[in-house]
One Martini backbone bead per residue (centre of mass of N, CA, C, O) as a GRO file, in nm:
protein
  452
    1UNK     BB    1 -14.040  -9.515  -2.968
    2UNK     BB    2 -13.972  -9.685  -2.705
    3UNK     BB    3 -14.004  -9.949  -2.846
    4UNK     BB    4 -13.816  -9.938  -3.081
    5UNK     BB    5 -13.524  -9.874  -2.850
    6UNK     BB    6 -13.557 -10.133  -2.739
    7UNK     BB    7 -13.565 -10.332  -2.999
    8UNK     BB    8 -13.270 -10.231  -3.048
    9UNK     BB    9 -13.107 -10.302  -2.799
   10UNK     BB   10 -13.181 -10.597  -2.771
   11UNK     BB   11 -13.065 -10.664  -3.085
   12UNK     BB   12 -12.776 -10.644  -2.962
   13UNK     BB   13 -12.746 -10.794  -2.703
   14UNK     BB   14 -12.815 -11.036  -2.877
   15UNK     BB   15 -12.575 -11.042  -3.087
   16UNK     BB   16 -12.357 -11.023  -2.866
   17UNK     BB   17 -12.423 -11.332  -2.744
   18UNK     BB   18 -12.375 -11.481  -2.963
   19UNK     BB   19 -12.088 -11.407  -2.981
   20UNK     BB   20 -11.990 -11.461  -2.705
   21UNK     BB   21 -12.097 -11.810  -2.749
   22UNK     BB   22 -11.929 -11.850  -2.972
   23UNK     BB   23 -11.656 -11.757  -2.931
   24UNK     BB   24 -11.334 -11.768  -2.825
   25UNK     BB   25 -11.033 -11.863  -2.571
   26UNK     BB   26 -11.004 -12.177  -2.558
   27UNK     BB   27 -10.731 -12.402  -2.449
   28UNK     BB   28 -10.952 -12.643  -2.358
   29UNK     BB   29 -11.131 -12.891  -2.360
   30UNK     BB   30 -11.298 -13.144  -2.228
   31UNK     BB   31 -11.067 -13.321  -2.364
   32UNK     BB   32 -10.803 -13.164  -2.337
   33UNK     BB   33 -10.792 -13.033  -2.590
   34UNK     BB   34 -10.788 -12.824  -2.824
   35UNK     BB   35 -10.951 -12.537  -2.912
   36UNK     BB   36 -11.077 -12.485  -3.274
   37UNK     BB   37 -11.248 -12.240  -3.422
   38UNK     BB   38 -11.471 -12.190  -3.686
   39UNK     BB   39 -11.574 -11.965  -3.941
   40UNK     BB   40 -11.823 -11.988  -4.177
   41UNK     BB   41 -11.951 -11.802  -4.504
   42UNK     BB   42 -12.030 -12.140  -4.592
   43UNK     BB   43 -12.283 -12.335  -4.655
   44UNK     BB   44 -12.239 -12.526  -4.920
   45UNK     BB   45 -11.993 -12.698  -4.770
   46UNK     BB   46 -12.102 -12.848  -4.532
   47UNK     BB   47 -12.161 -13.167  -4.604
   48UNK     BB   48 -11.800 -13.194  -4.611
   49UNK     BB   49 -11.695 -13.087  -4.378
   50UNK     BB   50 -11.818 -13.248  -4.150
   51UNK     BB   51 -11.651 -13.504  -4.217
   52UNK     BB   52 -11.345 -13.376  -4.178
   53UNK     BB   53 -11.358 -13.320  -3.904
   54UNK     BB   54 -11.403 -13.546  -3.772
   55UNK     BB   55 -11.160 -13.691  -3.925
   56UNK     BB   56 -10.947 -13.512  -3.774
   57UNK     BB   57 -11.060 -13.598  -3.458
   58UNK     BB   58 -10.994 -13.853  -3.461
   59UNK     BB   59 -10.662 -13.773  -3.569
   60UNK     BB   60 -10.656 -13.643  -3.282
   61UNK     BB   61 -10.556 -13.567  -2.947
   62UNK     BB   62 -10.518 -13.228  -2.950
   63UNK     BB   63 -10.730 -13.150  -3.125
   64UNK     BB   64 -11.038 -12.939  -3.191
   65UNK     BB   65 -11.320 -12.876  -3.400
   66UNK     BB   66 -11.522 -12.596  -3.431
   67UNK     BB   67 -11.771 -12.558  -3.702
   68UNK     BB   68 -11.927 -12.244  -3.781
   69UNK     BB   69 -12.172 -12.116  -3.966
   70UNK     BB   70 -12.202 -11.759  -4.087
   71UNK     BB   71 -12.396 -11.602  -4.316
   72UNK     BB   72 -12.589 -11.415  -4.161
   73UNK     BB   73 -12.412 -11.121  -4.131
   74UNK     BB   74 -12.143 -11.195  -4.084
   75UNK     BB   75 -11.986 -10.879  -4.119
   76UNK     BB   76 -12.095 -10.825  -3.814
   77UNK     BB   77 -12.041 -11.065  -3.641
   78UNK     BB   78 -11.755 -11.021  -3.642
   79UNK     BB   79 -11.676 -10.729  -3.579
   80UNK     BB   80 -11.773 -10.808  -3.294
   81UNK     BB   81 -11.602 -11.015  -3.206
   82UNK     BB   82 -11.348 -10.868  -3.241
   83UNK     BB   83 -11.409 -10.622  -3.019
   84UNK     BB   84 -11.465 -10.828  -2.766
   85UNK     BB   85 -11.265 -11.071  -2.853
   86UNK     BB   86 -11.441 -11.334  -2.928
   87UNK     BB   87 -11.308 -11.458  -3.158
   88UNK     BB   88 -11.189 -11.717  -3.383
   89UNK     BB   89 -10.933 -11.876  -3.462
   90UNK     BB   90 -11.094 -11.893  -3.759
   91UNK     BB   91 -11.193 -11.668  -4.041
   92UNK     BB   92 -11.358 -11.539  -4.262
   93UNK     BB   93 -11.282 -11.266  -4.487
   94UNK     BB   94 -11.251 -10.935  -4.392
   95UNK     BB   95 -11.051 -10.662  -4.490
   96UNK     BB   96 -11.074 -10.470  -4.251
   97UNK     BB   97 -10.983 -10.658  -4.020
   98UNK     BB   98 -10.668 -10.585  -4.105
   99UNK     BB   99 -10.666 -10.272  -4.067
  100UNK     BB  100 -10.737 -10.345  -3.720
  101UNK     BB  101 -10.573 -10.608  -3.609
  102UNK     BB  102 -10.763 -10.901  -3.645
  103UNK     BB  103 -10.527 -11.028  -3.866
  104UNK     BB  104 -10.330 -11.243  -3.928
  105UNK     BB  105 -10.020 -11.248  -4.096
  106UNK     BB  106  -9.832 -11.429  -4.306
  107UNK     BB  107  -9.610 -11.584  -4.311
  108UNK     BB  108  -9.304 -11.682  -4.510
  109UNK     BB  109  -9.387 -11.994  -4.557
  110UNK     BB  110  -9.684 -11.962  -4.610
  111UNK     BB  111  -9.685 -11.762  -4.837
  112UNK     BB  112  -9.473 -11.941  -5.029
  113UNK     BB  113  -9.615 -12.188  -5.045
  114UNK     BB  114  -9.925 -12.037  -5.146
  115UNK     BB  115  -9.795 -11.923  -5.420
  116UNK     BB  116  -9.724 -12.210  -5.529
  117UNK     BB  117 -10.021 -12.377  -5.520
  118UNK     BB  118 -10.157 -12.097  -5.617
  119UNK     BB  119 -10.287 -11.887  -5.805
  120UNK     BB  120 -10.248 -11.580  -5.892
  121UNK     BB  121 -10.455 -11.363  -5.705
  122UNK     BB  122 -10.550 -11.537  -5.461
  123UNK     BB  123 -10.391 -11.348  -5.248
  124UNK     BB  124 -10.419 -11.151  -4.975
  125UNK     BB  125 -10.338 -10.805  -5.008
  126UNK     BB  126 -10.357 -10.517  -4.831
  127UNK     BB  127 -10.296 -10.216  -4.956
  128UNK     BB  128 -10.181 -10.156  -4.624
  129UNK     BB  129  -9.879 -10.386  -4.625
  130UNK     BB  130  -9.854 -10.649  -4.864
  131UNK     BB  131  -9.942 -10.855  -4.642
  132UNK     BB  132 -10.087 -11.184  -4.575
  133UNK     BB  133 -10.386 -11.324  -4.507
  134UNK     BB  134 -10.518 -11.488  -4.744
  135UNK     BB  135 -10.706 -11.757  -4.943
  136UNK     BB  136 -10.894 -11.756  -5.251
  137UNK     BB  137 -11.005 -12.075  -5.307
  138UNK     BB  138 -11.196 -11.981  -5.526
  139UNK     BB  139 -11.331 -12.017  -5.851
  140UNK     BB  140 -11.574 -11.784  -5.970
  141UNK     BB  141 -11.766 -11.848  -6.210
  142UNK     BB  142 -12.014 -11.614  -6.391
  143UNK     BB  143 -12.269 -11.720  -6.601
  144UNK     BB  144 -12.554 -11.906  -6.801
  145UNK     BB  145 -12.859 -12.021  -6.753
  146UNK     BB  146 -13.056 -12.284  -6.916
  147UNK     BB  147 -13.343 -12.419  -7.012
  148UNK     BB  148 -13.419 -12.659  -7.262
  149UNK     BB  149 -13.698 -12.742  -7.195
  150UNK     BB  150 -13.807 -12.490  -7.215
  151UNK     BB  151 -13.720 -12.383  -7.486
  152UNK     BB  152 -13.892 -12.638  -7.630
  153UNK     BB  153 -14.176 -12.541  -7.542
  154UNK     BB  154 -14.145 -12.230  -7.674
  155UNK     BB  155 -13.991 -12.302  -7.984
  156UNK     BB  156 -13.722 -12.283  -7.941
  157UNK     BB  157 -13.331 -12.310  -7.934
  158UNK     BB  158 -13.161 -12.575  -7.707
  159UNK     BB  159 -12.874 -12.459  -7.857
  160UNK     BB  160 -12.946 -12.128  -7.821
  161UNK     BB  161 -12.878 -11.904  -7.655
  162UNK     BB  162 -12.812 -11.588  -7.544
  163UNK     BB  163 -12.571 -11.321  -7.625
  164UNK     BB  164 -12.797 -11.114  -7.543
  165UNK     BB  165 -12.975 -10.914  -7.363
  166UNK     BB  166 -13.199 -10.879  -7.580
  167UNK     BB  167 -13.258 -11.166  -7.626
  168UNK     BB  168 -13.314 -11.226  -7.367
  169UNK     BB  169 -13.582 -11.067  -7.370
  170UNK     BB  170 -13.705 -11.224  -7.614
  171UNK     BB  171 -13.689 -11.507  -7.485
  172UNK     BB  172 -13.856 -11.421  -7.197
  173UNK     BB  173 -14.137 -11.329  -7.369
  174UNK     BB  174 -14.176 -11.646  -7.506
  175UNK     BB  175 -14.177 -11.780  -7.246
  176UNK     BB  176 -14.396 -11.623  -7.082
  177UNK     BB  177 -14.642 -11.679  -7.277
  178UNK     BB  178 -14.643 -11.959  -7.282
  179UNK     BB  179 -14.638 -12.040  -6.970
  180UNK     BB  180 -14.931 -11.896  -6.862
  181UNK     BB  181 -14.816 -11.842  -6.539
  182UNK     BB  182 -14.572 -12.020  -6.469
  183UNK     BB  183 -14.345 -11.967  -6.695
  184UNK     BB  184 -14.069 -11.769  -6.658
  185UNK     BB  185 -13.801 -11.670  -6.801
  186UNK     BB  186 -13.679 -11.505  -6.547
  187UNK     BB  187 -13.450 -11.456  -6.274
  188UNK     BB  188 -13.454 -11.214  -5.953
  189UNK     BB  189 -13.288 -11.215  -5.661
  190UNK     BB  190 -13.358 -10.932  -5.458
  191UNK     BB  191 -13.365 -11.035  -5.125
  192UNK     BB  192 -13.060 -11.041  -5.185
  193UNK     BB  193 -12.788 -10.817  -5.231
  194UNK     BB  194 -12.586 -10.951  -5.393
  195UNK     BB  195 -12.750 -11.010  -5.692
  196UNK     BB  196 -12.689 -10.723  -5.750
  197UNK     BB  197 -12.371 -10.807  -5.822
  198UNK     BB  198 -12.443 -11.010  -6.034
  199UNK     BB  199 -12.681 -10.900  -6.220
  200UNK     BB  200 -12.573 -10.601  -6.256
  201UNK     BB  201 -12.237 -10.522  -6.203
  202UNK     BB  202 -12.072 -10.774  -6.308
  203UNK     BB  203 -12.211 -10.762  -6.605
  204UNK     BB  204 -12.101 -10.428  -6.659
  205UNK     BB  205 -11.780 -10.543  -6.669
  206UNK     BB  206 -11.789 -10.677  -6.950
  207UNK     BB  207 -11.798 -10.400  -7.072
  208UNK     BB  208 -11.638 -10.154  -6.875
  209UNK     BB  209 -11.431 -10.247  -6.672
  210UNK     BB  210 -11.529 -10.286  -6.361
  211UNK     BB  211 -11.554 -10.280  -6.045
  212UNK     BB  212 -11.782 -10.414  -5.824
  213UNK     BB  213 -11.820 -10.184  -5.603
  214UNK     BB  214 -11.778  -9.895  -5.776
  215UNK     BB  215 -11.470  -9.898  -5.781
  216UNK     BB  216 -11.238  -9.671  -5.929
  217UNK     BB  217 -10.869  -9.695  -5.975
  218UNK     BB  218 -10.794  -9.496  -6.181
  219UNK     BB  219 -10.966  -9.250  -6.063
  220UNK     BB  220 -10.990  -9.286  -5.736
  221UNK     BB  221 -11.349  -9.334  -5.770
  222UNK     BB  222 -11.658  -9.313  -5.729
  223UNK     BB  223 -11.850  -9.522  -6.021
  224UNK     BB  224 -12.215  -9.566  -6.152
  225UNK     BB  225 -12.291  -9.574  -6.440
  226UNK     BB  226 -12.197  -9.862  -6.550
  227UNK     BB  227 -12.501  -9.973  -6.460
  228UNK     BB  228 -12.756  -9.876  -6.611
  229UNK     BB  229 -12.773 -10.063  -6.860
  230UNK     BB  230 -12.896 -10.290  -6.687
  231UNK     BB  231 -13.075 -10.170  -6.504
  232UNK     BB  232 -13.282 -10.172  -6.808
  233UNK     BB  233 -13.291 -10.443  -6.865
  234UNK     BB  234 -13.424 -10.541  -6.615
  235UNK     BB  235 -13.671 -10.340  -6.617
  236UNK     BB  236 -13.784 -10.487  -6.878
  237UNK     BB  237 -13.831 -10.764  -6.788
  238UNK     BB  238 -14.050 -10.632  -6.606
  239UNK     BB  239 -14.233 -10.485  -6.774
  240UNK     BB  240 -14.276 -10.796  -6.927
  241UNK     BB  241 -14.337 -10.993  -6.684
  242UNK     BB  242 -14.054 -11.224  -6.731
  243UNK     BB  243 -14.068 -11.211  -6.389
  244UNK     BB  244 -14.033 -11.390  -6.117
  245UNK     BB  245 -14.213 -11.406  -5.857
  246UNK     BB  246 -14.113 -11.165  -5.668
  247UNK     BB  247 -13.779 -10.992  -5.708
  248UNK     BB  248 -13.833 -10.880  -5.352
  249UNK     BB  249 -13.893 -11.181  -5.253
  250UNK     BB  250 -13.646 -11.322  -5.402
  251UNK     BB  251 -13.425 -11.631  -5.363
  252UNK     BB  252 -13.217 -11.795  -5.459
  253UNK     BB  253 -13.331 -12.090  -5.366
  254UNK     BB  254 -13.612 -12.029  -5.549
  255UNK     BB  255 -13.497 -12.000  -5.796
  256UNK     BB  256 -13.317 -12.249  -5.791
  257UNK     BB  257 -13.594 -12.432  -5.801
  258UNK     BB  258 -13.756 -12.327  -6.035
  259UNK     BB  259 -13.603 -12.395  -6.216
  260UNK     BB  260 -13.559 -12.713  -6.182
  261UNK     BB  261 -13.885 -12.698  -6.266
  262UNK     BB  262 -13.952 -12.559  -6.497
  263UNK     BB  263 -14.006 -12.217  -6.407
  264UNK     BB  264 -13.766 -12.163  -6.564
  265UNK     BB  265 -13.535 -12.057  -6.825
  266UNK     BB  266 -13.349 -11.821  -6.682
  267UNK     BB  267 -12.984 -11.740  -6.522
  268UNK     BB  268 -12.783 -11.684  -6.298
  269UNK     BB  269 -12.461 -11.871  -6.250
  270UNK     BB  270 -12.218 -12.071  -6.028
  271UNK     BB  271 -12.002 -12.285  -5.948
  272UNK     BB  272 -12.205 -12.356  -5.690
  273UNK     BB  273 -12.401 -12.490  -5.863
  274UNK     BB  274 -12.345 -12.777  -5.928
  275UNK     BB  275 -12.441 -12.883  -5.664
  276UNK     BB  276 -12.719 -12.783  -5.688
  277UNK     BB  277 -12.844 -12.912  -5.981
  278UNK     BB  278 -12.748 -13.220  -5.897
  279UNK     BB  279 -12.825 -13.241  -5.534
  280UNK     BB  280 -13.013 -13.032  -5.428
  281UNK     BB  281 -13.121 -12.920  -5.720
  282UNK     BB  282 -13.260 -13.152  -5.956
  283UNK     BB  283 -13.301 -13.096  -6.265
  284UNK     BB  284 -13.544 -13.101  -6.483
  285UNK     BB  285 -13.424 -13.176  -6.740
  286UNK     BB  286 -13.221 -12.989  -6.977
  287UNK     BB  287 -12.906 -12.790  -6.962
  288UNK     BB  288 -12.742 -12.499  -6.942
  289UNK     BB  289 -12.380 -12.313  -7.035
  290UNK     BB  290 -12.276 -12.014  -7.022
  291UNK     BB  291 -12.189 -11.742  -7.097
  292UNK     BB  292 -12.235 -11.414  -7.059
  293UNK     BB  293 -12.397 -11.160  -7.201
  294UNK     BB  294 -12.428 -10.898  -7.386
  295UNK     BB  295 -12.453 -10.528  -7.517
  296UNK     BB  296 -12.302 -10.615  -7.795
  297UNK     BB  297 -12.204 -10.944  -7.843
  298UNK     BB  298 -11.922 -10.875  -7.764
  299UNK     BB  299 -11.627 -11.019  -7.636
  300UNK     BB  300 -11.477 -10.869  -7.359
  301UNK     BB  301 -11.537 -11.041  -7.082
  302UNK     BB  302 -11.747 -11.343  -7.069
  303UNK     BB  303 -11.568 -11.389  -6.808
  304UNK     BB  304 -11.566 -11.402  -6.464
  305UNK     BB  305 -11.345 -11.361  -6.255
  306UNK     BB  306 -11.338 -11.490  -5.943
  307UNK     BB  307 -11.203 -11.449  -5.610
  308UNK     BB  308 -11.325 -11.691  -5.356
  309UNK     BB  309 -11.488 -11.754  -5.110
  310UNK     BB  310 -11.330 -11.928  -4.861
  311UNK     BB  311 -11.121 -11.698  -4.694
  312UNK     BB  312 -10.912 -11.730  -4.470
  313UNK     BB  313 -10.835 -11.660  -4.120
  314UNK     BB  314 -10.640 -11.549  -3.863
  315UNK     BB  315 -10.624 -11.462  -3.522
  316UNK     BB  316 -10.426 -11.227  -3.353
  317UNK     BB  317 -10.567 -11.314  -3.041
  318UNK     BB  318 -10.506 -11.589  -3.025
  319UNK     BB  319 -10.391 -11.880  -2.788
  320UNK     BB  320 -10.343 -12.114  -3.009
  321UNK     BB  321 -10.128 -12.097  -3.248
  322UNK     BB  322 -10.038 -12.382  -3.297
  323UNK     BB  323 -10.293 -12.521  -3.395
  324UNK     BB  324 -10.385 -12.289  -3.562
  325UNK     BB  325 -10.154 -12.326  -3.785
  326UNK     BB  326 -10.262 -12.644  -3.861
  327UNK     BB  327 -10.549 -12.606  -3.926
  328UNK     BB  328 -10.481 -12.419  -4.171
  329UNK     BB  329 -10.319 -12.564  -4.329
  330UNK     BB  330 -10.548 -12.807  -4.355
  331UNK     BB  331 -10.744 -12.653  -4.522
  332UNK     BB  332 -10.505 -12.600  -4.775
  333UNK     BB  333 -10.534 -12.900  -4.865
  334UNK     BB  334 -10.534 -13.090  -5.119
  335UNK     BB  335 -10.704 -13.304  -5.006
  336UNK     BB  336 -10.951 -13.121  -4.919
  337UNK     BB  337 -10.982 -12.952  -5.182
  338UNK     BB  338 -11.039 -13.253  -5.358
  339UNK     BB  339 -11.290 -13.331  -5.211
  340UNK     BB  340 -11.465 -13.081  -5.264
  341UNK     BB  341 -11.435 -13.079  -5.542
  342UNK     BB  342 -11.577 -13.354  -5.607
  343UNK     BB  343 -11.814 -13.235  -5.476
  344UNK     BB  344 -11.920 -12.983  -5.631
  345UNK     BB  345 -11.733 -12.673  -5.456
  346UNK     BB  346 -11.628 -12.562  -5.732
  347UNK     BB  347 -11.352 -12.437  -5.825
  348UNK     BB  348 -10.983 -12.402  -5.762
  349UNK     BB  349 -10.686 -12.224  -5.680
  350UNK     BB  350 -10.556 -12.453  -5.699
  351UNK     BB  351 -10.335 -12.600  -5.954
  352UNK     BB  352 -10.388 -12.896  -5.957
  353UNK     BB  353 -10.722 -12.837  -5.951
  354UNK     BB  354 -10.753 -12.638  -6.175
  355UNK     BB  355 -11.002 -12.556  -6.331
  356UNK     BB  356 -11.027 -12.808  -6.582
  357UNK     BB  357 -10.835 -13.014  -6.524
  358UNK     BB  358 -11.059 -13.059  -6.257
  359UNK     BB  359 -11.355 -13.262  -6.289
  360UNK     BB  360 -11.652 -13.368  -6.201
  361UNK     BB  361 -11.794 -13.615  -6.405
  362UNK     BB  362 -12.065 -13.636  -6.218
  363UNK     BB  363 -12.123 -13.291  -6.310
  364UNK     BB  364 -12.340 -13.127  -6.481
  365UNK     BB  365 -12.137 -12.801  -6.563
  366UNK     BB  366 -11.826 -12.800  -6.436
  367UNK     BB  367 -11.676 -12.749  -6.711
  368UNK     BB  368 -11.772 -12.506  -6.807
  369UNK     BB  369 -11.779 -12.329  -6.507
  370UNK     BB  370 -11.419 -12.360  -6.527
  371UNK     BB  371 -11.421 -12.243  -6.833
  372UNK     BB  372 -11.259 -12.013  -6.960
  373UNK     BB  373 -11.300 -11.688  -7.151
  374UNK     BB  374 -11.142 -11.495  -7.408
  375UNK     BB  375 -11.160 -11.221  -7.247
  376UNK     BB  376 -11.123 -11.138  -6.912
  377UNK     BB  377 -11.254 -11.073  -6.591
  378UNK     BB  378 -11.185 -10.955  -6.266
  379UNK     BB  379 -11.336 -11.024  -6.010
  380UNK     BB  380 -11.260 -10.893  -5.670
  381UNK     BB  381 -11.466 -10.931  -5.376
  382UNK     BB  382 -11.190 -10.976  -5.189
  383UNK     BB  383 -11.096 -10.697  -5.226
  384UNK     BB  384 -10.966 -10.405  -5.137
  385UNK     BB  385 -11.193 -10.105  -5.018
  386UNK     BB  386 -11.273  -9.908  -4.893
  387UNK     BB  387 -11.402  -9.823  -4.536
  388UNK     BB  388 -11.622  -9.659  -4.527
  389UNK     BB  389 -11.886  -9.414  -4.401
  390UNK     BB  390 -12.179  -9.441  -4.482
  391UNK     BB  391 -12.516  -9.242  -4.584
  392UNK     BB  392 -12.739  -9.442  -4.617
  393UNK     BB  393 -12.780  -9.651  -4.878
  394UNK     BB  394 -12.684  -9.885  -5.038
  395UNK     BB  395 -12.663  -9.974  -5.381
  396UNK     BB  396 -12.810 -10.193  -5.387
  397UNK     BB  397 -13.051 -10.114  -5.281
  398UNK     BB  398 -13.126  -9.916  -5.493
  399UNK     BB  399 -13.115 -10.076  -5.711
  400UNK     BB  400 -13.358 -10.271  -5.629
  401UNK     BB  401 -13.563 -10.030  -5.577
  402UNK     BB  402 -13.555  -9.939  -5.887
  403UNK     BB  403 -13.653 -10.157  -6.005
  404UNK     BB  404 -13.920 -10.241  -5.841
  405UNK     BB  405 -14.026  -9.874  -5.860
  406UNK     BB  406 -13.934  -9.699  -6.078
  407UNK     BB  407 -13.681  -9.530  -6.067
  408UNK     BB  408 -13.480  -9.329  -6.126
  409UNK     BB  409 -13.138  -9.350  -6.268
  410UNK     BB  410 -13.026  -9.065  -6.274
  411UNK     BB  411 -13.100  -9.013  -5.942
  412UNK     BB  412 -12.949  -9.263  -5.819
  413UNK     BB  413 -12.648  -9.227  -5.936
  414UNK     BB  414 -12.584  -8.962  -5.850
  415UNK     BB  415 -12.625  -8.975  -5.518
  416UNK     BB  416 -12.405  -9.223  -5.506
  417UNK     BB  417 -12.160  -9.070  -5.601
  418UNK     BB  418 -12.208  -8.837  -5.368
  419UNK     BB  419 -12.150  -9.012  -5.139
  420UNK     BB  420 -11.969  -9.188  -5.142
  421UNK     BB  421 -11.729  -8.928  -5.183
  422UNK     BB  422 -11.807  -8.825  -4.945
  423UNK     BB  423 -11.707  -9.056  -4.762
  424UNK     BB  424 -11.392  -9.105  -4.910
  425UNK     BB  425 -11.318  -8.793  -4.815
  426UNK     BB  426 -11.315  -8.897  -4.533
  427UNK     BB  427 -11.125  -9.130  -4.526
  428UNK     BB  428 -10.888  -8.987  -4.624
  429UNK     BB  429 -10.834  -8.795  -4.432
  430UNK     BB  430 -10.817  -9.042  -4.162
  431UNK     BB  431 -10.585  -9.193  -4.291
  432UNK     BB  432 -10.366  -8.937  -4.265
  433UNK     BB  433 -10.398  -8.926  -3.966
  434UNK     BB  434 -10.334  -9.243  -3.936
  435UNK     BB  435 -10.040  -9.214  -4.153
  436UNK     BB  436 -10.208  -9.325  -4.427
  437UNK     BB  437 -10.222  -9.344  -4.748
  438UNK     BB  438 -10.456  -9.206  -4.912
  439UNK     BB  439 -10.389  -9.298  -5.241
  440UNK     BB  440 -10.374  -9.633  -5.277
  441UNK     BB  441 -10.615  -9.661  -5.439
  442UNK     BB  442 -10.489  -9.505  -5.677
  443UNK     BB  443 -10.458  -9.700  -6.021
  444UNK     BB  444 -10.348  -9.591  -6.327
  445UNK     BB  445 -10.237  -9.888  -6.379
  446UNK     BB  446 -10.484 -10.053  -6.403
  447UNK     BB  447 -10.547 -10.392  -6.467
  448UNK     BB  448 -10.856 -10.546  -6.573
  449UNK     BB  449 -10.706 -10.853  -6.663
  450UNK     BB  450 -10.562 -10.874  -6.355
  451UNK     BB  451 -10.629 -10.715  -6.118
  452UNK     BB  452 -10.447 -10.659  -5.835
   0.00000   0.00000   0.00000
């Protein structure tokens, strides 16, 4: 026990100390310049970031920019060194940072720039204060891929994608006969949490038109149950063999890179696997991009359609203020972010390079991923959503656990919609206290084809 409990502290210690050696402070580097530290929670950009920043730091004699990704863990690294005051002065935004003022809002020139500049819906507001914290860069389409040379390997037809998660089932069936134990039908990485929010919530929500956190605007309130269906599709793909193993430690870069070798016949993929099917894992034999399938056939909102990616926020206790603005601006600059189109690490939410409008033309599935499909759902997982103080496993978790170990789903849904909600009703008193409108959260007149 007591070897647990040092274990846990020096843990602590040790993340404390990454924060403090991290984070910002610096008024001017050894080089007489400003220094601007930047975290990035996408690591897909680093081989482009990396040469415009170089581009930045040789083109400017007073300011010095320092970008480090911090993909693993960000949500926490960020919110300790925000406590600590040790934040850098830009960083990925995470929306609670917002609502304890650790995120300055953008003033009202850059506000109105960046309407005019990005799609609507793209500009963060928390609905804590209604004003302007950050721009959601990507325009993040959720997909359907397919490897084409699988289907025909497997006397499949590599023009016709599965239009139903039953399809699903059954063309996963004979990949996976066929394929002899190399070749499995689907690819389900659940090694990583996020991936249950892609592969069983998202997909969900093209059918129920729920928001993916599991909270529901109209209702007011966490409900977890339009998720079973997904649930059972998964469940059916374990049970019939047809997913690479093994589902509990299978992570998504090793997913997409089996897929890319032709043992894997289908997966979910996102905008941002463009850079990575054509020039990270380059698939081998040919391969296809389509709507995700639906769970009646019928195309309910057939595109995922989020805004994410990178969406930076300046630190409201940065000491280089002038610099940190200037920064902030060359981030969000057209050069900079059709320099990343370019390299096929959109589609963006800027207007000019957005949707298929701008696509690279040698990489293969980029307007694929572009062209949304109507009608479509908003998925917006960097909008503001309870700051809650869960008590047990997290939703991915459970969700992860009752697939891999075949849980009962409808006791695990239950026991999830009564924490949230007992969690919820614990954060709306404290709300009350401090002054804040509990039920901001409540929007009967939520239209889930427009997002908030």
């Amino acid at each position: 026990m007591k070897k647990r409990i040092f274990a846990a502290l020096l843990s602590a210690v040790m993340l404390m100390s990454m924060v403090m050696l991290s984070g910002c402070g610096e008024k001017g580097a050894s080089n007489g310049k400003t220094k601007i530290t930047i975290w990035s929670s996408d690591r897909s950009e680093m081989d482009i970031r990396e040469k415009q920043i170089a581009e930045f730091n040789a083109a400017h004699d007073d300011i010095e920019i320092v970008y480090e990704v911090k993909s693993d863990g960000y949500a926490d690294l960020i919110k300790v060194a925000c406590e600590s005051n040790t934040a850098p002065d830009i960083f990925s935004y995470v929306p609670a940072l917002a609502k304890n003022g650790y995120a300055k809002p953008l003033d009202k020139e850059l506000t109105k720039k960046f309407e005019e500049e990005f799609l609507p819906g793209a500009i963060r507001r928390p609905s804590l204060d209604g004003k302007a914290y950050a721009v959601a860069l990507k325009d993040v389409g959720h997909k359907f891929v397919w490897n084409k040379t699988v289907f025909e390997k497997a006397g499949l037809d590599p023009e016709n994608p599965p239009k139903t998660w039953e399809e699903v089932r059954d063309y996963a069936k004979t990949i996976t006969q066929k394929g002899k134990g190399v070749t499995y039908g689907f690819a389900l990485p659940l090694k990583q949490s996020a991936f249950v929010t892609y592969y069983i919530m998202n997909p969900s929500a093209v059918d129920a038109n729920y928001n993916c956190s599991g909270f529901d605007p109209v209702k007011g309130k966490y409900s977890f149950d339009c998720y079973k269906p997904m649930l059972e599709v998964m469940r059916d793909l374990k049970k019939d063999g047809s997913l690479f193993p093994t589902p509990g430690t299978l992570d998504n870069d090793t997913a997409r890179a089996q897929f890319a070798e032709g043992n894997v016949g289908m997966m979910i993929g996102a905008g941002w696997d463009v850079g990575v099917f054509n020039d990270q894992f380059p698939v081998k034999g040919d391969w296809g991009v389509t709507d995700l399938p639906s769970l009646d056939g019928e195309v309910d909102g057939g595109y995922i359609f989020g805004y994410g990616g990178n969406a930076f926020c300046m630190n409201a206790k940065s000491e280089n203020e002038e610099a940190q603005r200037i920064v902030y601006e060359w981030l969000h600059s057209e050069e900079i972010l059709t320099e990343l189109s370019e390299a096929g690490k959109g589609p963006f939410t800027m207007k000019s390079i957005s949707g298929d409008k701008y696509v690279p033309a040698d990489k293969k599935g980029a307007k694929e991923f572009a062209t949304r499909t109507e009608p479509y759902v908003i998925m917006d997982s960097l909008q503001e959503v309870p700051d809650i103080k869960l008590e047990g496993d997290t939703v991915d978790k459970v969700f992860a656990d009752a697939i891999i170990s075949d849980l009962d789903f409808d006791k695990c849904i239950k026991d999830l919609n009564k924490r949230y909600n007992s969690a919820f009703d614990k954060f709306k008193a404290d709300e009350k206290k401090e002054g804040r409108d509990p039920d901001r959260f409540h929007m009967p007149d939520y239209d889930y084809s427009k997002g908030y």
